[in-house]
N, C-alpha and C positions, 0 to 999 in steps of 0.2 A: 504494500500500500504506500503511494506516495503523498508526501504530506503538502498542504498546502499551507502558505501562508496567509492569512485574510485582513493585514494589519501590524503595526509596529509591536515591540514588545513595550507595553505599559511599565512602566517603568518610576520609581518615584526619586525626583534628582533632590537628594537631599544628604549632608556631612551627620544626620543623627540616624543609626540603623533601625525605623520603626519596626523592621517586622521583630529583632530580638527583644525591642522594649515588649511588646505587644507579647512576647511567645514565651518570653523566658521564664521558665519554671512550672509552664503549663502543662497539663496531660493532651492526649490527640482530641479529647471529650470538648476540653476549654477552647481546644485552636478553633474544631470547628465551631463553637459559639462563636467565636471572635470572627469566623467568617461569616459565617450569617448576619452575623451584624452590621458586618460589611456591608456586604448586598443586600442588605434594606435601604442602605443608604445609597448606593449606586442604585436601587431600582428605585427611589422615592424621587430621584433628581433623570429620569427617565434613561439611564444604561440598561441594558443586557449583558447575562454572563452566557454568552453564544459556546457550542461545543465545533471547534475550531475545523475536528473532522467531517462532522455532520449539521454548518451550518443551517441549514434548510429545514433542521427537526426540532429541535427545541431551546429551550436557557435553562441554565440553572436555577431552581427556586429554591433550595434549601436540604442541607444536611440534617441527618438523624442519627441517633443512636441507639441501637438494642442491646441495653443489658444482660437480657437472658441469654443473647451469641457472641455479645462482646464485637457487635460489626457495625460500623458507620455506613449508611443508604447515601444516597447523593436523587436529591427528588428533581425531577425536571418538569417544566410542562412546555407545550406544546407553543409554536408562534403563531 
C-alpha cells in the first residue's frame, strides 16, 4: 500500500516541549483523555481529525477505554 500525503505535518513551532508537559507521568488511560480533549477543541473551532489513509471514510471522534480487556477503541464517525 502506498501512502499518501494529504497535507503538511502539523507541527507546533514552539522552545517549550508541550507534549512532555502534557504527558509526563501519565498512564496510556490519561494520554488518551488528554486527546480527546484535544479534539473537542479542534472540532469546536470546526477541524477534523481525517484518517490520512482512508480520507473519504471518516474523522476521528473519540477514544475509549475497556477495563475488563485493558484495550483503548478509537471511535470514528462517518463525513
Amino acid at each position: 500500500m502506498q501512502r499518501v500525503n494529504y497535507g503538511i505535518d502539523a507541527d507546533c513551532d514552539t522552545n517549550v516541549d508541550m507534549v512532555s508537559l502534557l504527558t509526563n507521568g501519565r498512564n496510556p488511560v490519561e494520554i488518551c483523555g488528554i486527546i480527546n480533549k484535544l479534539l473537542q477543541i479542534l472540532y469546536s473551532g470546526g477541524a477534523r481529525v481525517i484518517d490520512g489513509d482512508n480520507p473519504e471514510d471518516d474523522f476521528l471522534d473519540r477514544i475509549s477505554y475497556d477495563r475488563e480487556s485493558d484495550n483503548l477503541y478509537f471511535w470514528t464517525e462517518d463525513l
